[in-house]
N, CA and C atoms as a LAMMPS dump frame, in Angstrom:
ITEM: TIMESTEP
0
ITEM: NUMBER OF ATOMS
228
ITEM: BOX BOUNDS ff ff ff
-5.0000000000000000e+02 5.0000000000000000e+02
-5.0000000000000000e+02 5.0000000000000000e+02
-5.0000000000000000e+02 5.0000000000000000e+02
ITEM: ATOMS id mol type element x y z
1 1 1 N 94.957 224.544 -301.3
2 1 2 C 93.665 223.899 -301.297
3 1 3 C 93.787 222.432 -301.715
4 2 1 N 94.616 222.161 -302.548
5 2 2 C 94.936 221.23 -303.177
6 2 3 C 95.39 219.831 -301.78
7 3 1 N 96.343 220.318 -300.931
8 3 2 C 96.84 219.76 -299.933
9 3 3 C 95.305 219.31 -298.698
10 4 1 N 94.435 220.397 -298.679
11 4 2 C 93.373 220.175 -297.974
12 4 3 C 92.678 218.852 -298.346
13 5 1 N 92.395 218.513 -299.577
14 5 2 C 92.056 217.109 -300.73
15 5 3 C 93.268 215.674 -300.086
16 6 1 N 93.96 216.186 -299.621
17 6 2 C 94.559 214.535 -299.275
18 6 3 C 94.49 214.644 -297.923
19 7 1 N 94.72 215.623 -296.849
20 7 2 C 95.287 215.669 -295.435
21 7 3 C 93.361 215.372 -294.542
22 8 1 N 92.491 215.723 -295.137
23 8 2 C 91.571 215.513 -294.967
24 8 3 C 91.167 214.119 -294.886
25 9 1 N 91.251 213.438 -295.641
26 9 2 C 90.604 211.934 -296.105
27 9 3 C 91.819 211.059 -295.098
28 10 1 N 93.511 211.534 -295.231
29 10 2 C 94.277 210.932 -293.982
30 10 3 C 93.647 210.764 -292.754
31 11 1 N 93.533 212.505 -292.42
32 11 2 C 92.784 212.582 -290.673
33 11 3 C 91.641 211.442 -290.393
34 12 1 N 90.691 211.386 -291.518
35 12 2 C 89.414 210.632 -291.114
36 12 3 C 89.799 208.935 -290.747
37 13 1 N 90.618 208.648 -291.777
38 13 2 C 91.001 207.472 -291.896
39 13 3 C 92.098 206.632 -290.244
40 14 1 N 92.594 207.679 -290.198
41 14 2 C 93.476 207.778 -288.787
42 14 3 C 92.927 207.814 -287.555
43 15 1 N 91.627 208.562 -287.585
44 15 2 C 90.32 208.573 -286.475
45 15 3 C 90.213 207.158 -286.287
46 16 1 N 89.564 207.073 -287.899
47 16 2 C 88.849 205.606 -287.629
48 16 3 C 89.71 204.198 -287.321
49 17 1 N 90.709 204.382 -287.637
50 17 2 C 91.715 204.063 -286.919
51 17 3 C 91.835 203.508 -285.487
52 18 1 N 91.518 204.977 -284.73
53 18 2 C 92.036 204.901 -283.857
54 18 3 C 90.487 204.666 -282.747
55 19 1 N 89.605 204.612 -283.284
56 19 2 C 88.207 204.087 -282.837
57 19 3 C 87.69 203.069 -282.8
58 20 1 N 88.435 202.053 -283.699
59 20 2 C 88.361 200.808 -284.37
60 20 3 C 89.899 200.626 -283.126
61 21 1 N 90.749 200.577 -282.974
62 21 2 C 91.799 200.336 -281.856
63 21 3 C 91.498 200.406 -280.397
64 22 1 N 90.571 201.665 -279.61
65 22 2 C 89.861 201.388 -278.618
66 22 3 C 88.736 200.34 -278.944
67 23 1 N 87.533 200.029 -279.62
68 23 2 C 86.812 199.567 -279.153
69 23 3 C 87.846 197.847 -278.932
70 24 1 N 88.362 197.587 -279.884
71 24 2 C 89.462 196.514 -279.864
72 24 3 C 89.472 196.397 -278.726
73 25 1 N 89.874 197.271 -277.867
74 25 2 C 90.91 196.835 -276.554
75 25 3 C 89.254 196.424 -275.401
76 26 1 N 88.493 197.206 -275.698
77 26 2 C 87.664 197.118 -275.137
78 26 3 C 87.195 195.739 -275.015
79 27 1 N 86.342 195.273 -276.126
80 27 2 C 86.03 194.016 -276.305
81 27 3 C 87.155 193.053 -275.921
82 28 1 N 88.118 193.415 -275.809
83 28 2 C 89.275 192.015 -276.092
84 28 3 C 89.097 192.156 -273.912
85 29 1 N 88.647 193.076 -273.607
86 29 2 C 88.855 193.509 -272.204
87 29 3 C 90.248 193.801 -271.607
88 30 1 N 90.457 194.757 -272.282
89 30 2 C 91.984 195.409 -271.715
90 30 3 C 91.719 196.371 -270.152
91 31 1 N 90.479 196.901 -270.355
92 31 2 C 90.587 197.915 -269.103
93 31 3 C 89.742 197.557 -268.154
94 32 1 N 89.184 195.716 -268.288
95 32 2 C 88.62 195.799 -267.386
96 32 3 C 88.729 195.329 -265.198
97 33 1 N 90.53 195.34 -265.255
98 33 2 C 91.012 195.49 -263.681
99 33 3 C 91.803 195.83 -263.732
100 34 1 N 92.377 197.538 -263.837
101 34 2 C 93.894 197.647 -264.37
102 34 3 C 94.513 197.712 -262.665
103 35 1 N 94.068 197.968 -261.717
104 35 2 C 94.97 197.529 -260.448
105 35 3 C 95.419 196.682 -260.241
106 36 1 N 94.544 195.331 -260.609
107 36 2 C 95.422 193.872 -260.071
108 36 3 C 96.16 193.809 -261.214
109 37 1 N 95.673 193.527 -262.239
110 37 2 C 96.437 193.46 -263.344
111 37 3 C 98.153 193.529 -263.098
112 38 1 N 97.94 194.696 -262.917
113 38 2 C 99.799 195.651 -263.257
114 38 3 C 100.359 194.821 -261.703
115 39 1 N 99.502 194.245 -260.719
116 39 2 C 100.345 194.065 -259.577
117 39 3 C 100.616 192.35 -259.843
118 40 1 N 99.959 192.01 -260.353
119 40 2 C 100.022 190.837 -260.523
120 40 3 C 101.407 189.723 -261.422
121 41 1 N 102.101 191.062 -262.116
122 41 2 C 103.099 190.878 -262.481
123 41 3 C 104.205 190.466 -261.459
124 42 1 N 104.294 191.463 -260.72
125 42 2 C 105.568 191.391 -259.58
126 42 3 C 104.639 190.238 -258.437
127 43 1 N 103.908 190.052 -258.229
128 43 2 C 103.185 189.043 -257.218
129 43 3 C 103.664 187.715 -257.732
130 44 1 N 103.432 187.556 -258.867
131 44 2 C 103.59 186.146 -259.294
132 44 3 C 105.509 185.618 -259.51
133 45 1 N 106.017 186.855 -259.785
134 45 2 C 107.339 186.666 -259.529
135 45 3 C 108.458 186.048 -258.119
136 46 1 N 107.103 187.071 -257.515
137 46 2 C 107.897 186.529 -255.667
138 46 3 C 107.579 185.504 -255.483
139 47 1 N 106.409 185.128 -255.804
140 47 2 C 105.613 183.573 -255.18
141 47 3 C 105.902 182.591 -256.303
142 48 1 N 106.599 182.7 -257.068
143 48 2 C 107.314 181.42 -258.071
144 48 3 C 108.589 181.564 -257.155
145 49 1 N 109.516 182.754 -256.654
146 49 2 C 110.542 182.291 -255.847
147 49 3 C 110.319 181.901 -254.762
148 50 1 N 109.896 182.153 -254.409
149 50 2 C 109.26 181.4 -252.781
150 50 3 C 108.919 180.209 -253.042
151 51 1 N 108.302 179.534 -254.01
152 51 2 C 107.931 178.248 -254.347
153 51 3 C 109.561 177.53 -254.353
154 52 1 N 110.385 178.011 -255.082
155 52 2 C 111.367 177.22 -255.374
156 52 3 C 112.636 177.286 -254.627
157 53 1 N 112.765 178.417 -253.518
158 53 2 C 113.301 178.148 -252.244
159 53 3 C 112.475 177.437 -251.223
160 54 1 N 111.111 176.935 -250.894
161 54 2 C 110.526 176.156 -250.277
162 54 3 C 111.139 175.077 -251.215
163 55 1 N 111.217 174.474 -251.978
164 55 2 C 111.22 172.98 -252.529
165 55 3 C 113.071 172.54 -252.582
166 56 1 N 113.563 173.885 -252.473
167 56 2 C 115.195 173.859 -252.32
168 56 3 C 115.844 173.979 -251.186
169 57 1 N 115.586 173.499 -250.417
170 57 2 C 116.403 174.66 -249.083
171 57 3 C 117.803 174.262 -248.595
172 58 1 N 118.481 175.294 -248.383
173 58 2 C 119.731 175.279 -248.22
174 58 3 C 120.371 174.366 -247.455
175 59 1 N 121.467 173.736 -247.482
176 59 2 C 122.217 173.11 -247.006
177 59 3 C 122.787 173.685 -245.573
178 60 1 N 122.632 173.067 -244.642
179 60 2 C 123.249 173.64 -243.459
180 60 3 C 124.597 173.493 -243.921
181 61 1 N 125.687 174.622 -243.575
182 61 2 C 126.956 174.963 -243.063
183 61 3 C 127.558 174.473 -242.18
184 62 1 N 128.669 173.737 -242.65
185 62 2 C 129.85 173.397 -241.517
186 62 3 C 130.057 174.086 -240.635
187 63 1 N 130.844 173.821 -239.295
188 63 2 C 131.101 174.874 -238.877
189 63 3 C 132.637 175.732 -238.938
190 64 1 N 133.389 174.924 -239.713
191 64 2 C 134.614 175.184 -240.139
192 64 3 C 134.066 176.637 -241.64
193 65 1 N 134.977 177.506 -241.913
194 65 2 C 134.414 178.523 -242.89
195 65 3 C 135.543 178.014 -243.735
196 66 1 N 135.036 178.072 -245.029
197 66 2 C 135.638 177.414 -246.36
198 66 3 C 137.098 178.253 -245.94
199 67 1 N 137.818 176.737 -247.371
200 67 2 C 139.329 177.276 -247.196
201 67 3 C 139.446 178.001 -248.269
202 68 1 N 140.095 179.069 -248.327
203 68 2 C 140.513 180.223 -249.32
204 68 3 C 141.936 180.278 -249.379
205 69 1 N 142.208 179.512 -250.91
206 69 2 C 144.1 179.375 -251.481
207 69 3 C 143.979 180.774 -251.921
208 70 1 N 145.36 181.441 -251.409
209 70 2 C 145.787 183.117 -250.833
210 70 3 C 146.981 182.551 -252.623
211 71 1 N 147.043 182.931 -253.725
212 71 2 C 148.166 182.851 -254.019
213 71 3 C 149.552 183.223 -253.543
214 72 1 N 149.402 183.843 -252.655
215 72 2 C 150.602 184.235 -251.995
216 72 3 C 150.787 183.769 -251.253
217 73 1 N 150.428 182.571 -251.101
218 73 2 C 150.515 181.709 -249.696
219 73 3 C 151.349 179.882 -250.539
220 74 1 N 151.021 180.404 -251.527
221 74 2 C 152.295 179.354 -252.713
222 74 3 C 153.316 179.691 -252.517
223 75 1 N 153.437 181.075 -253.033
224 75 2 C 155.015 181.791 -253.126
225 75 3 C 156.156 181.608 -251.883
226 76 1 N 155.341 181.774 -250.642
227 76 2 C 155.897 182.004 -249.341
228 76 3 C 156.999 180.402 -249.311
């Protein structure tokens, strides 16, 4: 009975807790577009690379293909 006197007043406190933590999210507006939201992560990733291969673009290629030293082509 004794244990009922503390585990009691924990639970309530842990509720309120956790009622006081939703309305939080609420007000702060956590749930209010969770589709774009979560896509908007990977969207903005591609289109910052795309930005910076548009502003970079590759060097055209010789038409000779690079030279590659064979160490074994010392030895010989």
């Amino acid at each position: 009975m004794q244990s009922m006197y503390f585990l009691i007043p924990i639970s309530l406190v842990l509720f309120v807790l956790g009622i006081f933590a939703i309305y939080y999210a609420i007000k702060s507006r956590q749930f209010d577009d969770l589709d774009n939201e979560s896509q908007r992560v990977i969207l903005d990733d591609r289109q910052f690379r795309r930005e910076q291969l548009g502003q970079n673009p590759a060097k055209p290629s010789s038409s000779q293909p690079p030279k590659i030293q064979d160490p074994t082509d010392e030895q010989k």
